[in-house]
N, C-alpha and C positions, 0 to 999 in steps of 0.2 A: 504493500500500500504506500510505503513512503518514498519505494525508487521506481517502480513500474511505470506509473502514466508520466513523469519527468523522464526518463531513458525512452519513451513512444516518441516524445518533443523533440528529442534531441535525435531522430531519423531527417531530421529536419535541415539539420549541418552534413555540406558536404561532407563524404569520406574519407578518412585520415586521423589525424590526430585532433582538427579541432572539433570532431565528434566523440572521439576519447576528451579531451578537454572541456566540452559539454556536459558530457557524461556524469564528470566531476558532479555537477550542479543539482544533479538530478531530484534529491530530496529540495531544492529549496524550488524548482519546476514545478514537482507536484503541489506547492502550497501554494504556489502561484495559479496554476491551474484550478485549486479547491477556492480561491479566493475570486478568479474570475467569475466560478458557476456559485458559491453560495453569495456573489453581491448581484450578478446579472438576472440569474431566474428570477428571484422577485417582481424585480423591476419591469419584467415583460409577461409576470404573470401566469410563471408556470412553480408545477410545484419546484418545494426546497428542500430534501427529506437529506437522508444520506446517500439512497443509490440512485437518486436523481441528481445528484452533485458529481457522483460518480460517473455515470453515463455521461454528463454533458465535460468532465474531466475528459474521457475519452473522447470523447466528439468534436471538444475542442482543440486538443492533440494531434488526432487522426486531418483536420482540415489543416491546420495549418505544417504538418506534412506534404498535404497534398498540393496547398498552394505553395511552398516554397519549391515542389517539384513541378509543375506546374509554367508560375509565373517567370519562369526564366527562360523559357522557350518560347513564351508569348513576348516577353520584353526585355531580349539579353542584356542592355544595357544597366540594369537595375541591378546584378551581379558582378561586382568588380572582383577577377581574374586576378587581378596584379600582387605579385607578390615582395613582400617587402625581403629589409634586407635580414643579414644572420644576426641573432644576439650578440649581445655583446659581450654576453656573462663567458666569455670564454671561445665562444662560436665554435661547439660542438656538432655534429653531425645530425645527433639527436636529440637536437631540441624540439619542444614542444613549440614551438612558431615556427611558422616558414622561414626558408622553403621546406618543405614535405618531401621527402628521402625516405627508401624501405631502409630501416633497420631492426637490430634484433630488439624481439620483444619481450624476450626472456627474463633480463635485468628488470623491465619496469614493472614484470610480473612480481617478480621478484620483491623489488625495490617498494611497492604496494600492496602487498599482498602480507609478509611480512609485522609492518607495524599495524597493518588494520586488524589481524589478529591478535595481534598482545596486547594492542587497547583494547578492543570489546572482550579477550577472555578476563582483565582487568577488570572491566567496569562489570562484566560479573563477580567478581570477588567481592566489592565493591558495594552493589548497588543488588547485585543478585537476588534473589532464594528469598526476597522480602514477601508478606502478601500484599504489601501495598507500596508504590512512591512513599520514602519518609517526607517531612514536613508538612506543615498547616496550608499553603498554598495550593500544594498536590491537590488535596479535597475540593478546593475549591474549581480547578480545572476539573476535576471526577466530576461536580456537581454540574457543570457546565457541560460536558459531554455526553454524561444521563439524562438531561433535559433536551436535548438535541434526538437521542434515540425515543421518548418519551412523549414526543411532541409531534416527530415524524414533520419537526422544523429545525435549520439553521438560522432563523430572523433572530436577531437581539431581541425583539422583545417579545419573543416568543420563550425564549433559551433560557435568558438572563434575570430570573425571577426571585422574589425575596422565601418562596418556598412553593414545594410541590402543589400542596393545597391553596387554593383562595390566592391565586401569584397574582402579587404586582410587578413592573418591571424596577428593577434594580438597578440595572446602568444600562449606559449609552453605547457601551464600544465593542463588549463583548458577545458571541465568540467567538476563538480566533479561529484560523485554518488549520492548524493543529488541534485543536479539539474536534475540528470534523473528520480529519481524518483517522485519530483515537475513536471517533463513535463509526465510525466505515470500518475498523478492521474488529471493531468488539461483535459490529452486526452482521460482519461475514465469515471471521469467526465462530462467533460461539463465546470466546474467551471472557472475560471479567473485564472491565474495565483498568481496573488496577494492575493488570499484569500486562494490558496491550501498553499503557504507559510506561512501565517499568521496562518492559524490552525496548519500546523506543528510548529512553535514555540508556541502556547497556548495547545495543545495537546502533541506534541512525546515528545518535549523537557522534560519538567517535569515529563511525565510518565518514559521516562525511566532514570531518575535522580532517581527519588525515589524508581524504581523498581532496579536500580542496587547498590544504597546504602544500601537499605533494604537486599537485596541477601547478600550483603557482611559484612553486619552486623550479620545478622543471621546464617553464617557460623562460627560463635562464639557458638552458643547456646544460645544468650542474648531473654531474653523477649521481645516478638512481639511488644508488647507494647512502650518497650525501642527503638528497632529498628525501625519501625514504626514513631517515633519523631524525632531520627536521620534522617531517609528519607524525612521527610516533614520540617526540619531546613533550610538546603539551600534554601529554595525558599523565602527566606526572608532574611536572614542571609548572602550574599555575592553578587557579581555581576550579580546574573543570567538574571534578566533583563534590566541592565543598559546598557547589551552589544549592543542593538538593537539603541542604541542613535548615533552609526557609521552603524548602517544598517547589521550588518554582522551576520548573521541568523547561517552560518555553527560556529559562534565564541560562538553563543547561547547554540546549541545545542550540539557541538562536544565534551564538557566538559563530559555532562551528560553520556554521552555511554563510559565513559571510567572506572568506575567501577563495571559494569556489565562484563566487557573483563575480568576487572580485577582476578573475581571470577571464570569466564573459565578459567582461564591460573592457577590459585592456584589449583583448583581443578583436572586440567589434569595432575599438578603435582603430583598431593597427591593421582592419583589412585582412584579408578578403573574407569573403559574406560579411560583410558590415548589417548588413539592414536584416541578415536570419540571428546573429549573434546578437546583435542591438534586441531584436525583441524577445530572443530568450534572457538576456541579461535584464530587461525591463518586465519580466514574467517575475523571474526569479528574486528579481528584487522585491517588486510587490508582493511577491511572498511572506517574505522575511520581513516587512512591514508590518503583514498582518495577523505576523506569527509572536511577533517582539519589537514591536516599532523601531524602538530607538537603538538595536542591534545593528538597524541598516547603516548608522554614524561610520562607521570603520572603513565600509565600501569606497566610499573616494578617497579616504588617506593611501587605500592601500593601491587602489590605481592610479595615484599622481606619483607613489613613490614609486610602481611598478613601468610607469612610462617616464619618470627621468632616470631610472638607471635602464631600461633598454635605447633611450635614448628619443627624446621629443624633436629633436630635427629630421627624424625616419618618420614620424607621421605626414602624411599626406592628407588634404584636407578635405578630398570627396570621402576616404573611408571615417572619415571625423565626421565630419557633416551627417552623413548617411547612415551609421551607426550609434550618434549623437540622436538624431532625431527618433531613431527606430526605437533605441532606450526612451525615450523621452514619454512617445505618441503609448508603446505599451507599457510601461509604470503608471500611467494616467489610466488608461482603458480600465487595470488590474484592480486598482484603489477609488477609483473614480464613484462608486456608490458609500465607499466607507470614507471620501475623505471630511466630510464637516463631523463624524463620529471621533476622527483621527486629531484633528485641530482640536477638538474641545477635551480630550480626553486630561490632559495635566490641568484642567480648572475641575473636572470631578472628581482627582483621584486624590488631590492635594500635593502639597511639594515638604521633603524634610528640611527643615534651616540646617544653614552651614555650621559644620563642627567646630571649628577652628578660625573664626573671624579676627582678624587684626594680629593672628601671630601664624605666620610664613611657615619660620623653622619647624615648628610642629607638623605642620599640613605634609611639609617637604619630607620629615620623621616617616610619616605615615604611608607617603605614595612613593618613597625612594629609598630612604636608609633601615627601614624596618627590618630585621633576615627571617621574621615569620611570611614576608613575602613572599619569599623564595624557595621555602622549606616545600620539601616533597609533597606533592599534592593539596599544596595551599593549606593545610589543615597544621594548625587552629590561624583562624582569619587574622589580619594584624590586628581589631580592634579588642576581640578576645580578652586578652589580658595575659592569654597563657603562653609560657616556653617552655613547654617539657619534652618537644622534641629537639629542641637545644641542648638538653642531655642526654642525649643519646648518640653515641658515637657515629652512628654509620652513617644516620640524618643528618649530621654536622659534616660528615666525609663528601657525600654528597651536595650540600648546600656550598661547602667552600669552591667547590670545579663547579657546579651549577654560575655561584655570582662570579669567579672568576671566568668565564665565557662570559658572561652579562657584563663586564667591563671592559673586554677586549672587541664586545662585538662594534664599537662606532671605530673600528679598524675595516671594516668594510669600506667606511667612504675613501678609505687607501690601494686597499688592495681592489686591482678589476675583476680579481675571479670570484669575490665576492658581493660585484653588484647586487645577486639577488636576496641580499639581508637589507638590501633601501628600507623595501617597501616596510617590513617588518621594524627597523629604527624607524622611523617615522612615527607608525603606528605610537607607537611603544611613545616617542617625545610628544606629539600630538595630546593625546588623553592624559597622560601623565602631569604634563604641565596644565590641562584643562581641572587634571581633579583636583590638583594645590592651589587653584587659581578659583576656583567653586568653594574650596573647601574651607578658604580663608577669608573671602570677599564677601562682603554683603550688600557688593552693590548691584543698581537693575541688571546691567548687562551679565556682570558671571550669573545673578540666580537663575534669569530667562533663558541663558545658556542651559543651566543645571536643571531648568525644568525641564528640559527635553526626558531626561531619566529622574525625575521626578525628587532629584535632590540627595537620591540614594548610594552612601557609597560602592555599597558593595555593588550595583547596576552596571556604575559604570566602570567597577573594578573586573566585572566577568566580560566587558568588551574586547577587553585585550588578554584575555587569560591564554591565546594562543603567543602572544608575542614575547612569552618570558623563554618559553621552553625553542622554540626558534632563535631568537637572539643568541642562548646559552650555544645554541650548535653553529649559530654565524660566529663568536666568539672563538669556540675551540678553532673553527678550520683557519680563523683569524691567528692564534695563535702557533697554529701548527704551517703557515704558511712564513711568518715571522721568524717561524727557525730555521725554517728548510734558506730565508732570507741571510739571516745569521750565519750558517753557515756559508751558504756560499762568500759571503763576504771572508768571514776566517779565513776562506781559500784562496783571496784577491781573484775570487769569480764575479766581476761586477753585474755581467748580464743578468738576465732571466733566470732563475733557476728556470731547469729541462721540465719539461711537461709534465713525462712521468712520475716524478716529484714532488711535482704541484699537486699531483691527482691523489698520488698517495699516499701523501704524509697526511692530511686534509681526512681521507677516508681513513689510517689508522688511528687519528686523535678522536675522531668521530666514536670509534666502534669503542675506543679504550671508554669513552663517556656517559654511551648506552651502555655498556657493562655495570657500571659503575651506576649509575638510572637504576636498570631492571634489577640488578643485585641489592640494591636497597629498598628499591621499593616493593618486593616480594615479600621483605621481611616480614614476619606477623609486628614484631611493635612499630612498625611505620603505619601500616596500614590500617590493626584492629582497632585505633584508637578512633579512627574516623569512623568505620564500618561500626563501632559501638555508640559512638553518637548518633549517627544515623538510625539504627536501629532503637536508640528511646525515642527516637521522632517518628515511629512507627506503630502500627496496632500488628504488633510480629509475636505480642502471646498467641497460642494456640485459641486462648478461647474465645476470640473476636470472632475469627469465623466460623466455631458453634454457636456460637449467641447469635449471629447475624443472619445464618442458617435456623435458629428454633425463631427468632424475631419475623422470619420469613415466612414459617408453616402456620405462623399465632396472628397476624398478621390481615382481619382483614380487606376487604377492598373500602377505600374512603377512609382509612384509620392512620395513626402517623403516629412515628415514632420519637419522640422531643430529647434532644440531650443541652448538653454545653456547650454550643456552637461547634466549632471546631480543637474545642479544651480537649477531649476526649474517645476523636477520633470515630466518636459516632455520624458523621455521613457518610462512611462508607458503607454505611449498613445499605443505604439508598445508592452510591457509585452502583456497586458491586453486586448487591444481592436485592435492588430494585422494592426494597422497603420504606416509603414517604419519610422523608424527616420535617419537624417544624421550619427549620429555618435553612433558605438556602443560602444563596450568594451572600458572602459573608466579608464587610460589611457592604450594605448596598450606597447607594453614591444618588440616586436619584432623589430629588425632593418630598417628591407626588407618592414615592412610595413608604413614605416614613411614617406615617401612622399603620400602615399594613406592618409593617415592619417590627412598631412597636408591640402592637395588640399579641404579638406572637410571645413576647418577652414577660408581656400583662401573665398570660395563660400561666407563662414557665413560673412567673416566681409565684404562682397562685397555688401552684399543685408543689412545689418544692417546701413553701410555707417561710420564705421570706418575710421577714418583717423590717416596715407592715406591708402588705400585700393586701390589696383588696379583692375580694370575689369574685372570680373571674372564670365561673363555670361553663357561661355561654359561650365565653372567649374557646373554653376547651371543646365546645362542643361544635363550634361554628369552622373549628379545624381540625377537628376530629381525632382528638391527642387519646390514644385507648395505653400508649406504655412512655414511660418515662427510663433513660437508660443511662445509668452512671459507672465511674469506672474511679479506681486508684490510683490508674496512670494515665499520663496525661504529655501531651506533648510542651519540653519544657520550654520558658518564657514565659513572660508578666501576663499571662492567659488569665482573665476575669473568670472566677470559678462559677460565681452567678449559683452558689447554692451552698448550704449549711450542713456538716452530718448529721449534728443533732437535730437541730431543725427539722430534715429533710425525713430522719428515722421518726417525730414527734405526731407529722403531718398528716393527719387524717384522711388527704388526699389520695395519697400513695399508698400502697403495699407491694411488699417482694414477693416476688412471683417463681423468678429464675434466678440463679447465682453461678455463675463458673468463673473460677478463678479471680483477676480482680473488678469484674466486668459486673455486675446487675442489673436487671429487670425488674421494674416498681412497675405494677397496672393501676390505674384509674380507678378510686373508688366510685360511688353513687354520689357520695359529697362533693365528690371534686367535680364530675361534671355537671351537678345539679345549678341549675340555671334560674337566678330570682324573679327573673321577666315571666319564666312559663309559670313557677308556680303562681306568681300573682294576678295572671289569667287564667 
């Protein structure tokens, strides 16, 4: 579901590599694609379901196939032929940009094939064997994707409700393309919601990390091999799974597809098929838009720093022009029903104030000299407080050659065979200097900036979570290129070191690094610490899903299940095993829907026996509250518990019904739903 209909699009690009280079793209295609058909069918008044999303995915795929095979026989002019010149990064035989030459494909088999397994068998380890996405966000994407299959709608305000029963709409913006395509493979599977989520972050997310870093690295000409270590560095080397400790899956994955865009948009610049790459690169962006809006930020850093080191005097201005426009005309088409949802979204979602106003050196502490930065798998965040993986030897072994590559890597703008780390320092100074400059400032222009990611550090700290673990390996070959320099000078060899040399000293400081990566990062005390945080952000007791299983047979039709918003992990009961809960979208943002919103909170603390609490039987009856469900664990942070043990055990409301493990089931007495309006008529 998430490479299929994007690899259909991409029959679209000539033959060759920039059909392998398309290919890259493929997951952020299909979101693109899911965004074209859940904003257009509306609008023209056909249904919006999921396999009507689907169908018109393929349909839209399949024509513009057709017309890019098509339209060039009817108007050969419209396809510019011309091919540019070789990279620069070294002008290897087998680069990923013209000219187009047979070479072996063995290496690049290799060379991708390689890291995209040891990150996804990682991010099973990882993220694996859970029954649900950890964090509080998860839920709320689950909740958003249940109502899409439930609704047999993708419209926001069909989708985006403050609860299953009696919904009002909730917000404006949501939901995304990633949530339709989580409810397309749970409905064509069979599977659970929570577990089509949980393989898209141990699967897509990392495949197409590596497959879009690899694309854009090898548009250089660099060794498979070299590129290949740069693709598989991030999945160790920066936040990529720490983001899941907030739950927020699109914050996981939206990073990774955006250097695959990246490579579409440099390439529809630089010709030929301009105007087939321009509109898949303007698919694919609208994707990523309306997957993680403010993800798409990175995309033109990375293609200004990708066309000044292949070099902006080799652009020619009909492939500019004509792949400039073709991005332009489809980014517009893609977004074009969601963008007044897109513009107003940072006035409904709110913005967090800057950390660090009027003191620099701090902000500077936090987004550059920090060494929690850098630690193996981003885990524990800098803000944290904690360094206990600074005790630990082999994660300090590690972290030393990790930031000594990250201080050698602005040795690229020296060496030419490392042009292709530009794009990557850029990135990296770009954001970096925006988030000390957000982070300190309180004035209009940094927060309007900062509102774009809504003020959040760690947002715009998962932007660049690819650019540490890249750098780290432009760094090494920086440094291993600096000796092979060394020496020759020791020899009063002033020329070039020999090619040879160049290649292979570069590839043995490489492999010496990923040893030193994957040897540490296997370790159980690198890893289980994170995998155990995770797992308390989880409902990964066994007896959630027998409770949510007996909640499901006890259960029912018109009855709903009330817990502690999202304190407790009960909507999964509704993700997963399709049981009503009180309250959905959590919190809601709309206006108009805030007394529906409240009335639901009236019911809870009426049957919990909050005090005071007023009578609010109707309230329970009007939304059909039949079990109340509490739990001992809870996902941790300043979570509003919104009920009392004493209390709750005194309440006349309630009684226990079911108990397993730390989970309970309290049913609705005759009191609690008794309603003062009917008996006084």
């Amino acid at each position: 579901m998430a490479w299929g209909p994007g690899a259909i699009l991409c029959l679209a690009v000539g033959r060759g590599r920039q059909r392998w280079l398309a290919l890259a793209a493929a997951p952020a295609l299909t979101l693109g694609l899911v965004t074209v058909a859940m904003g257009w069918l509306p609008r023209v008044g056909m249904p919006n379901g999921v396999v009507a999303v689907l169908l018109t995915e393929l349909a839209v795929a399949a024509g513009v196939v057709l017309v890019s095979r098509v339209a060039p026989r009817l108007y050969p002019r419209l396809v510019s032929r011309r091919r540019t010149a070789a990279p620069v990064g070294g002008g290897h035989a087998d680069a990923l940009e013209p000219p187009v030459r047979r070479t072996r494909l063995l290496p690049d088999v290799v060379g991708l094939a390689v890291p995209a397994v040891i990150a996804t068998v990682y991010g099973w380890v990882v993220l694996g064997r859970f029954n649900a996405p950890p964090g509080w966000d998860a839920m709320n994407h689950g909740l958003l994707t249940r109502r899409i299959l439930d609704t047999g709608s993708t419209s926001i305000p069909d989708v985006c409700s403050t609860g299953p029963v009696d919904p009002a709409v909730a917000c404006s913006l949501y939901p995304l393309s990633a949530n339709v395509t989580w409810a397309q493979t749970a409905h064509l599977s069979g599977a659970r919601i929570g577990e089509v989520m949980t393989l898209w972050l141990v699967l897509v997310a990392p495949l197409a990390l590596v497959a879009g870093v690899y694309a854009l690295v090898r548009m250089f000409g660099v060794h498979p091999f070299v590129a290949g270590a740069a693709a598989l560095a991030p999945a160790f080397v920066g936040p990529m799974w720490t983001s899941m400790l907030i739950g927020r899956p699109t914050q996981q994955f939206g990073p990774a597809l955006a250097p695959a865009i990246a490579v579409l948009v440099v390439a529809a610049l630089r010709g030929p098929d301009a105007l087939r790459l321009g509109v898949l690169a303007g698919l694919a962006g609208g994707g990523l838009v309306m997957t993680h809006s403010y993800d798409a930020l990175p995309i033109p850093v990375l293609t200004l720093g990708a066309l000044l080191a292949l070099g902006v005097r080799q652009l020619r201005w009909r492939p500019v022009v004509a792949g400039a426009g073709a991005l332009a005309a489809a980014s517009f088409v893609t977004i074009a029903p969601f963008l007044t949802r897109l513009l107003s979204a940072e006035a409904s979602l709110g913005q967090t104030p800057p950390s660090y106003v009027g003191r620099v050196g701090v902000a500077a502490h936090y987004w550059v000299l920090n060494p929690l930065r850098y630690v193996l798998l981003g885990y524990p965040p800098p803000e944290s407080g904690r360094d206990f993986p600074l005790h630990e030897p082999q994660v300090v072994v590690a972290l030393v050659v990790t930031v000594a590559g990250l201080v050698a890597a602005p040795l690229c703008l020296v060496f030419r065979r490392l042009r292709w780390g530009w794009p990557w320092l850029l990135t990296w100074a770009v954001f970096t200097g925006l988030g000390i400059w957000t982070s300190s400032s309180s004035s209009p222009t940094a927060q309007g900036i900062a509102g774009l990611w809504y003020g959040t550090r760690d947002r715009l700290r998962s932007m660049i979570l690819y650019s540490y673990g890249v750098l780290a390996v432009v760094g090494i070959c920086a440094l291993a290129l600096l000796a092979v320099r060394l020496v020759s000078l020791a020899r009063r060899k002033r020329a070039e070191p020999r090619r040879g040399w160049a290649e292979w000293v570069p590839a043995a400081g490489t492999t010496l690094f990923l040893c030193v990566l994957v040897t540490t990062a296997v370790m159980p005390q690198t890893w289980r610490p994170l995998r155990e945080d995770l797992a308390r952000r989880t409902p990964n007791a066994a007896a959630y899903p027998r409770v949510f299983t007996w909640l499901q047979q006890h259960t029912r039709t018109g009855e709903v299940v009330a817990g502690a918003g999202n304190r407790e992990y009960v909507p999964w009961a509704y993700i997963d095993y399709g049981v009503p809960v009180l309250v959905g979208q959590v919190p809601h943002t709309e206006p108009a829907s805030a007394r529906n919103y409240s009335n639901r909170w009236v019911a809870w603390n009426w049957l919990v026996g909050r005090s005071p609490a007023k009578p609010a039987g109707c309230l329970v009856r009007h939304f059909g509250i039949r079990y109340v469900v509490t739990s001992r664990t809870h996902v941790p942070g300043n979570w509003p518990k919104r009920y009392d043990a004493k209390q709750l055990r005194r309440s006349p409301n309630l009684v226990p019904v079911h108990r397993d493990g730390p989970v309970t089931v309290w049913q609705v007495t005759d009191k609690g739903s008794a309603c003062q309006q009917e008996a006084s008529t």
